[in-house]
C-alpha angles and dihedrals in degrees: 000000000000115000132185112211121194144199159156105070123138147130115299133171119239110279094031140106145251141165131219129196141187135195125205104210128180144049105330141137107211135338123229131190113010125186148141129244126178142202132215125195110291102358130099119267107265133184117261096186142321135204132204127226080255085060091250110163131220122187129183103231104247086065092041110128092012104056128067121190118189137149139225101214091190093050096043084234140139130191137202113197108194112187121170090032117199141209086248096047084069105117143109109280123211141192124229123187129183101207129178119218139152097305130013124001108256119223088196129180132211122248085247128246115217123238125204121185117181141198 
């Protein structure tokens, strides 16, 4: 069985930092893409950024110049460094992970972890 495991998540104030990570734990060959996307009350679920096995970054543009994704391949992990936090970064984050095992490739999501970030 393949699980996602996050955290990091808390309560900031704007302006400030945290760091999310996420492991990858279970019978698997390789793992592909991994990102994070995130969802606020009442709003759809959107990307936040993404990374390639290459280490190749995409970022949505309101994130663009704060946030930092990256990825530790020996370790199945995947980060997600937020600096300059704002008020309308505030949602729950989630990790989302494509994985090739024996049998079927697996698109898989993280449980969540909630981030609050205050005036």
């Amino acid at each position: 069985q393949v699980q996602l495991v996050e955290s990091g998540g808390g309560l900031v104030q704007a302006g400030g930092s945290l760091r999310l990570s996420c492991v990858v734990s279970g019978s698997i060959f390789s793992i592909n893409v991994m990102g994070w996307y995130r969802q606020a009350p009442g709003k759809q679920r959107e990307l936040v950024a993404s990374i390639t096995t290459g280490s190749r970054a995409n970022y949505a543009d309101s994130v663009k110049g704060r946030f930092t994704i990256s990825r530790d391949n020996a370790k199945n992990t995947v980060y997600l460094q937020m600096n300059s936090l704002k008020v309308e970064d505030t949602a729950v984050y989630y990790c989302n992970v494509h994985v090739f095992r024996e049998g079927p490739d697996l698109w898989l999501w993280g449980q969540g972890t909630q981030v609050t970030v205050s005036s």
